[in-house]
C-alpha positions in Angstrom: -24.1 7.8 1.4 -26.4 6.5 3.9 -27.0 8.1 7.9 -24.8 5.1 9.3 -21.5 7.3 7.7 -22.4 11.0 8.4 -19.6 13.0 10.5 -22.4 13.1 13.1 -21.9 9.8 14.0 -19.9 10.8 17.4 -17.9 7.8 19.1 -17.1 8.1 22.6 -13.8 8.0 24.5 -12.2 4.7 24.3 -13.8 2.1 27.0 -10.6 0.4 28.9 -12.1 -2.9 27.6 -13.8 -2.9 24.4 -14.0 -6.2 21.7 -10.0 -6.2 21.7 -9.8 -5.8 24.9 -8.0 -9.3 25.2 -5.5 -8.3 23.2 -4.0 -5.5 26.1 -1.9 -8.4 27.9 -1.3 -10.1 24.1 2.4 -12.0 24.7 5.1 -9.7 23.7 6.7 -12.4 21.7 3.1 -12.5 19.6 2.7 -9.4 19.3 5.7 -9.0 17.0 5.1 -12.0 15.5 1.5 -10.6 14.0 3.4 -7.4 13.7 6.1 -9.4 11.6 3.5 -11.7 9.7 1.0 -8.9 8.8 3.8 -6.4 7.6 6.4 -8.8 5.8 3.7 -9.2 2.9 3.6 -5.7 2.5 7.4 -5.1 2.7 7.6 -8.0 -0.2 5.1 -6.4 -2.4 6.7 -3.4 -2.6 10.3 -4.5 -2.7 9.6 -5.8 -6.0 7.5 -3.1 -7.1 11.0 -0.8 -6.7 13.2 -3.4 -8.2 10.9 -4.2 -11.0 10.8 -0.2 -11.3 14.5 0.2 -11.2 15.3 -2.0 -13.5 13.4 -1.5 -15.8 16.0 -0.6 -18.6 17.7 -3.6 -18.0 14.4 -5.9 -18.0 13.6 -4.4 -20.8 16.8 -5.1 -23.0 16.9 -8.6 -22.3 13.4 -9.4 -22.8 12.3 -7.5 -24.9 15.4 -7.0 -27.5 15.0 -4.1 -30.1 17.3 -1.6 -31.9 15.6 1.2 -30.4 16.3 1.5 -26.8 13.0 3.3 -26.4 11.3 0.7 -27.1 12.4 -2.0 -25.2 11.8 0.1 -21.9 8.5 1.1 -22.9 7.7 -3.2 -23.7 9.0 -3.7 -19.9 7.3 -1.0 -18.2 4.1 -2.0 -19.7 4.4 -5.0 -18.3 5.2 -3.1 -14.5 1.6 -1.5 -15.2 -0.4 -4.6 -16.5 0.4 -6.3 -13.0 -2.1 -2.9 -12.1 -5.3 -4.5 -13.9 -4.9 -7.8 -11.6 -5.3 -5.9 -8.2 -8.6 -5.4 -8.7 -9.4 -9.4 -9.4 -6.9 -10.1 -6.3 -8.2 -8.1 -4.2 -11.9 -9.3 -5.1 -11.3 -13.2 -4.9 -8.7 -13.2 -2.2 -10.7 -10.2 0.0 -14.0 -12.8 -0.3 -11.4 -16.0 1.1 -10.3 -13.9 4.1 -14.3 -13.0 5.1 -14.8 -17.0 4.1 -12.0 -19.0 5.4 -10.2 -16.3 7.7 -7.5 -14.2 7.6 -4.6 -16.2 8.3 -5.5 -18.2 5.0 -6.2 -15.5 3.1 -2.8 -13.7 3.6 -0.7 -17.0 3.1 -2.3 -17.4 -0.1 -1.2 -13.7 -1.1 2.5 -14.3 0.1 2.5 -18.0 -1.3 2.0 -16.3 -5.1 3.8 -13.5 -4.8 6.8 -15.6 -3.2 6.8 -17.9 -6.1 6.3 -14.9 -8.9 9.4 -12.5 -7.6 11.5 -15.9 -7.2 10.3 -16.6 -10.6 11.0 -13.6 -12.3 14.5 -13.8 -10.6 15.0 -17.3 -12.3 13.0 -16.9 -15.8 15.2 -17.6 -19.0 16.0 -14.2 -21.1 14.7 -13.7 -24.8 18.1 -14.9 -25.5 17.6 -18.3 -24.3 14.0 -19.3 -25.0 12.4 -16.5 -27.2 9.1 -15.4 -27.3 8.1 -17.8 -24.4 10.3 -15.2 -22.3 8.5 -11.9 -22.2 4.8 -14.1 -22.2 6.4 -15.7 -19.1 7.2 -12.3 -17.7 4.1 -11.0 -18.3 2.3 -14.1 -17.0 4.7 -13.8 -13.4 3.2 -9.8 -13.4 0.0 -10.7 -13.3 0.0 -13.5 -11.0 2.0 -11.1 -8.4 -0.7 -8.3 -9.1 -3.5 -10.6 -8.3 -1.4 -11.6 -5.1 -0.7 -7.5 -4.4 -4.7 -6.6 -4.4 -5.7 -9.0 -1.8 -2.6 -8.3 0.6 -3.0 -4.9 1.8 -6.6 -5.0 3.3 -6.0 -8.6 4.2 -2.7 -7.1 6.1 -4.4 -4.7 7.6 -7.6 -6.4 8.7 -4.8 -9.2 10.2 -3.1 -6.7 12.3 -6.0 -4.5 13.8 -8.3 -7.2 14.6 -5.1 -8.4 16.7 -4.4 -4.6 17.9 -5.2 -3.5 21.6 -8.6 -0.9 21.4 -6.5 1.5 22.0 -3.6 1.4 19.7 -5.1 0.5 16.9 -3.7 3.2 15.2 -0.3 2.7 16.0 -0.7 -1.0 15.1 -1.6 0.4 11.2 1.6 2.1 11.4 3.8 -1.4 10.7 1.9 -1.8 7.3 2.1 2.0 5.8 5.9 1.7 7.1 6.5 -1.4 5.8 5.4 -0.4 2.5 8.0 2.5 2.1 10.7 0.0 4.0 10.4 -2.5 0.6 10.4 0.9 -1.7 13.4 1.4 0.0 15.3 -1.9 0.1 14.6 -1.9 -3.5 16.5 1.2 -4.1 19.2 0.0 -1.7 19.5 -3.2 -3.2 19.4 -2.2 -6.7 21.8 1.0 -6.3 24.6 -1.6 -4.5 24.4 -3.5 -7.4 24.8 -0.9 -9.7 27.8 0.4 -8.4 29.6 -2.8 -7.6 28.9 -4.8 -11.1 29.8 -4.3 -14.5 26.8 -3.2 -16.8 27.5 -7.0 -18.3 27.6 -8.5 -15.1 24.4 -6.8 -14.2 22.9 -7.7 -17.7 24.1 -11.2 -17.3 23.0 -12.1 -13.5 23.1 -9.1 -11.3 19.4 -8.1 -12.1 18.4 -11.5 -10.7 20.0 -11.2 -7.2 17.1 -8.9 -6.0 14.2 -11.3 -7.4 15.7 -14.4 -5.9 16.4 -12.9 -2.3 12.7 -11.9 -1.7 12.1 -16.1 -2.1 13.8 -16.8 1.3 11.7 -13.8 2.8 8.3 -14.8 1.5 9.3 -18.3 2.7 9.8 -16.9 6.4 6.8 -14.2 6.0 4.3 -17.7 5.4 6.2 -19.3 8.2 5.4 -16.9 11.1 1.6 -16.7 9.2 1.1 -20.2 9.9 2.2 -20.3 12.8 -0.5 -17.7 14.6 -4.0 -18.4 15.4 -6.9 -16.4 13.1 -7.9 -13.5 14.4 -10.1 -13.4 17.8 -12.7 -11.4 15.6 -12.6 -14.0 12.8 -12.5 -16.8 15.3 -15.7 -15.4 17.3 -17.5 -15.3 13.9 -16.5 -18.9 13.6 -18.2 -19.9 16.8 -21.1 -18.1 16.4 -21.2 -19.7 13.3 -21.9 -15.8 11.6 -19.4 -16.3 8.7 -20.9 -14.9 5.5 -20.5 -17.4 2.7 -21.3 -14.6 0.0 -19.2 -11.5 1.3 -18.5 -9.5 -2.0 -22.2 -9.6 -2.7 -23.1 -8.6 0.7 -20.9 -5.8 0.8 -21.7 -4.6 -2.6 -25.7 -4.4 -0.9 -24.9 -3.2 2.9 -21.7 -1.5 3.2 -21.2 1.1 -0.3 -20.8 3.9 2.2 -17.7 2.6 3.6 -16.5 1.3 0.2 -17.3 4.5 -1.3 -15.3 6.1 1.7 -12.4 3.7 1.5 -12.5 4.5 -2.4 -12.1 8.3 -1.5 -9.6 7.7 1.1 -7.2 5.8 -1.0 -7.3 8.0 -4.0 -5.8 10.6 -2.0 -3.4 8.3 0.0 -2.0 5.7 -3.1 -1.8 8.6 -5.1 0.5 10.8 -2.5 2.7 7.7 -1.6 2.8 7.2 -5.7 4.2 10.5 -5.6 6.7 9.8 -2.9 8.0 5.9 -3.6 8.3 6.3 -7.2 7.4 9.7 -9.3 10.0 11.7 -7.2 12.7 9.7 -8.8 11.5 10.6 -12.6 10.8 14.2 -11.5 14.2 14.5 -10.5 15.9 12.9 -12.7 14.1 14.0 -15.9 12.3 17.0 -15.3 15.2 19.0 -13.0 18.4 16.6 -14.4 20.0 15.6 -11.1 22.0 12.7 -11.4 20.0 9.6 -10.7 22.4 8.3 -7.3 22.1 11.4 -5.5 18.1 11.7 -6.8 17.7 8.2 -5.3 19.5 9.0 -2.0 17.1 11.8 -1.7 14.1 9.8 -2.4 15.4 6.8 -0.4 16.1 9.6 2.5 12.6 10.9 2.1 11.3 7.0 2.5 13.3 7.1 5.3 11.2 9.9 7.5 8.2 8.9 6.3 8.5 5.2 7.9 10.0 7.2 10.8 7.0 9.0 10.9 4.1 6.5 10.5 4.2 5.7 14.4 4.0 9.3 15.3 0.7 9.5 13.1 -1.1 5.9 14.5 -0.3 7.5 17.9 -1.8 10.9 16.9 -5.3 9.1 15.3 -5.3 7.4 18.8 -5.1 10.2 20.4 -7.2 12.6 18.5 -9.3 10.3 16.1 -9.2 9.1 12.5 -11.7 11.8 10.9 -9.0 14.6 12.6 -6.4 12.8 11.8 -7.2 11.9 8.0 -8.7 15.6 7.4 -5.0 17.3 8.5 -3.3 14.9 6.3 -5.8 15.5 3.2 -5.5 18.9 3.8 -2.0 19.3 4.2 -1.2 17.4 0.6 -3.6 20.0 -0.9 -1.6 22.7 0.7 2.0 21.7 0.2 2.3 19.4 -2.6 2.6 22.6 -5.4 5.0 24.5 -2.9 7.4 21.3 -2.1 7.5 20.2 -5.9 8.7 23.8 -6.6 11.5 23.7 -4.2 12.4 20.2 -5.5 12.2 21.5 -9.0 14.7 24.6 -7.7 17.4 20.6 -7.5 19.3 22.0 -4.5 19.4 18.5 -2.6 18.8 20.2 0.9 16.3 21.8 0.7 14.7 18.8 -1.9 15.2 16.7 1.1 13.3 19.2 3.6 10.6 19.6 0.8 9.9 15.7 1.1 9.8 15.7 5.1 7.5 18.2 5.0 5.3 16.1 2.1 6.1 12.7 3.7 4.8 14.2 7.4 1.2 14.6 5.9 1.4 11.5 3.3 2.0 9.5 7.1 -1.2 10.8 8.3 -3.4 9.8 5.5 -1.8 6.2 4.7 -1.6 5.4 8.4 -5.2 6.5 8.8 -6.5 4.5 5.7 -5.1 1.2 6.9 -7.2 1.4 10.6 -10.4 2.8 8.5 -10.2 0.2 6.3 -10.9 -2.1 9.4 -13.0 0.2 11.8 -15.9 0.9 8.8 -17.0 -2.0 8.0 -18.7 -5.1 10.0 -16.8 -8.3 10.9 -18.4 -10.3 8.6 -17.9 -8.4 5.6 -14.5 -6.3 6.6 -11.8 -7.9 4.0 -14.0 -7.8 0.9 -16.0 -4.3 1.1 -12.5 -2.6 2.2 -10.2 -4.8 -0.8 -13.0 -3.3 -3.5 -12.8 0.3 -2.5 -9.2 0.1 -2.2 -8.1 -1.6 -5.3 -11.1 0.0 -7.6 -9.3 3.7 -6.3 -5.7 2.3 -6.8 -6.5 0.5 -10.7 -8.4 4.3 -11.2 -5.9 6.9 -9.7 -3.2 5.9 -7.5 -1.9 3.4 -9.8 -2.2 5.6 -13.1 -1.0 8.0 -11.5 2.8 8.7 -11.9 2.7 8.0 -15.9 0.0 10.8 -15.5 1.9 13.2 -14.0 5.1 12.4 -16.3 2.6 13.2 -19.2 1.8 16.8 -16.9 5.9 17.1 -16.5 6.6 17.1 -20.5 3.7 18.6 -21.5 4.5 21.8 -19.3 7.3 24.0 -18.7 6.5 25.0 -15.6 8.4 22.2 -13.0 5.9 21.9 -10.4 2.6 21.1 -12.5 2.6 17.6 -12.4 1.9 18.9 -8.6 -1.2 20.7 -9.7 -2.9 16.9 -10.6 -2.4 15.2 -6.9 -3.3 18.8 -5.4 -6.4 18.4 -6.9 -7.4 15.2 -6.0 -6.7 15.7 -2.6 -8.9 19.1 -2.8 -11.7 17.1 -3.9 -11.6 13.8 -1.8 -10.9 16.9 1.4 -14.8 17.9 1.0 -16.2 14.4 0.9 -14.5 13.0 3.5 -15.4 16.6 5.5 -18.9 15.8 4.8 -18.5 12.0 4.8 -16.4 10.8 6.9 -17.8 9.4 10.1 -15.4 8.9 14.1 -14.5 5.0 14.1 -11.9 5.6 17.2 -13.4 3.2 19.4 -16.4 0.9 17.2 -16.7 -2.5 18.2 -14.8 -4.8 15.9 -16.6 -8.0 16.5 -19.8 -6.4 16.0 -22.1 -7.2 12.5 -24.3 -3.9 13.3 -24.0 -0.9 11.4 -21.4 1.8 12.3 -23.3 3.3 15.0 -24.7 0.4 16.8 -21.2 -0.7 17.1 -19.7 2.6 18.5 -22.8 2.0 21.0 -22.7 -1.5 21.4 -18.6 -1.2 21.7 -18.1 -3.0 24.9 
């Protein structure tokens, strides 16, 4: 990594007007709207990312049909994990249209596709009905909505912050990191009323659709109050100035690998925690310590819970303190407590499972919240969607995304409860001492400039 991203690139305290300085006396009425546009994407990815996960068995019986049970759930959750090898492509392709032809486009193309997959899904013929075209569909529909999922986050969050007051930027990240575990969340709410108000028939024959078909309506509104804003003033400046760059993934592949590399490292610790959290917690419990899977999903959904709650607190704490503070704690913190929490969650007393995931969830808020505004702050204008949608989709297809079947392999290989907690423990130890020696101050950086990282903490206005 180059000078540009040493730790002793110092930023000073926040100028009271810097290149989003604009954006202080931003309408209330827009604000949420760019709150609601940047963060319903997100909510929508992961809503059917739970569903899809919580249905699996279900999924799996109808389109995928065997006499072995085991097999059928292992045809649909391979499917859930192919969507996985389309991030990266999504996020290249639609990361290079936001740098290209703005954000706003950019982030109606991602919620146009995964609008039309998760409604699609929701209406696709069973095995049943049309055969083999059934599961090829399916698989076809996972694909399309992982393509759409790896150019939405970055996109999201590039949206948002280049929108966000200097000074809150950090709190402004906070709507994407909580609107992630807000989908996880009404996923599991939505799938656990069905399941306890239908029939295993009715849910076989049209229950497992409702949740599929609902997200249209919501993608439908998310594209609505996206087209309805302006670009971004950053994009919009690089329009005028006529500073687009036409070739962004090859220009960030040259100029900006230490913030890729650093975005890379940053996600592997943060997509692999919230892993942990949204979706691995549920298996643990259930399979590992056998607590019944309603009151293992009120614990996880309750865990969800704080850590949306808590998202806020950590934007306003990287505000206040920085993002290299800020993200170190939380790194460190997963390092520290994920062996001792999974130990008490292994103990299954539900209490003190539930304290065990507040304390987790508190430092997973940190790190998520803190990758969303570094994401934005380390890279130039010009070059900010593609060179933060590579490092973050590259880390998510190699660890976050791999990683709960990982630790399930840890779980029944072991005895020992918590050693699946020994794998994201290490991770974090390791991506700790290169962000310690890595990772630069962005609190502050111009975000209009096309300079490197330090002439735009200098040149910040």
């Amino acid at each position: 990594m180059n000078a540009e991203t040493t730790p002793q690139t110092q930023v000073p305290p926040e100028p009271a007007s810097s290149s989003s300085a604009s954006n202080e006396a931003l309408n209330p009425q827009v604000s949420k709207r760019v709150a609601v546009a940047a963060g319903i994407g997100h909510f929508l990815e992961w809503f059917d990312f739970a569903v899809y996960g919580f249905l699996a068995v279900t999924i799996g019986q109808l389109f995928f049909p065997s006499d072995n049970p085991t097999v059928s759930l292992l045809s649909s959750l391979s499917v859930f994990g192919v969507a996985f090898l389309f991030r990266p492509m999504g996020g290249l392709i639609i990361g290079a249209w936001g740098d290209r032809l703005g954000r706003k486009s950019a982030l109606s193309l991602a919620i146009i596709l995964m609008g039309i997959c998760t409604l699609g899904i929701g209406l696709l013929p069973t095995y049943e009905t049309i055969g083999i075209a059934a599961p090829i569909l399916l698989v076809v529909l996972r694909c399309a909505q992982g393509f759409s999922a790896g150019g939405e986050y970055a996109g999201a969050a590039t949206f948002l912050i280049e929108y966000a007051p200097n000074g809150r930027r950090g709190l402004w990240s906070s709507v994407v990191s909580a609107g992630a575990a807000i989908g996880v969340m009404g996923g599991g709410v939505v799938t656990l009323l069905l399941a306890s108000s239908l029939s295993s028939e009715e849910m076989a024959a049209w229950g497992w659709r409702v949740p599929f078909i609902v997200a249209g309506p919501l993608a439908v509104l998310g594209l609505y109050l996206r087209l309805r804003l302006e670009d971004t003033p950053v994009f919009l400046e690089l329009q005028r100035a006529h500073d687009v760059d036409h070739a962004p993934l090859r220009s960030a592949s040259k100029k900006s690998r230490s913030g890729i590399l650093l975005v890379f490292t940053c996600t592997a610790v943060t997509g692999l925690g919230f892993y942990y959290l949204a979706t691995f917690v549920i298996t643990f419990l259930t399979v590992k310590v056998a607590m019944p899977r309603t009151a293992a999903l009120e614990l996880a959904i309750l865990g969800l819970l704080v850590y949306s709650a808590m998202c806020p607190v950590a934007g306003m704490l990287g505000d206040k303190i920085g993002r290299r503070k800020t993200m170190l704690i939380g790194t460190v913190g997963i390092a520290v407590v994920t062996i001792p929490c999974f130990m008490i969650l292994g103990t299954g007393n539900w209490w003190l499972g539930l304290l065990a995931l507040v304390v987790f969830a508190a430092f997973e808020a940190l790190v998520n919240v803190m990758l969303g505004v570094l994401m934005v702050e380390l890279f130039p204008a010009r070059l900010r969607v593609s060179g933060s949608s590579i490092g973050f989709n590259v880390a998510q297809a190699l660890i976050g995304g791999p990683g709960p079947f990982i630790a399930t392999a840890i779980a029944s290989a072991f005895a020992f409860s918590a050693a699946p907690a020994f794998y994201l423990a290490f991770i974090a130890v390791i991506c700790f001492f290169v962000l310690l020696r890595y990772l630069p101050e962005t609190r502050g950086v111009s975000l209009s400039s096309n300079g490197t990282l330090a002439e735009r903490s200098q040149n910040a206005e």
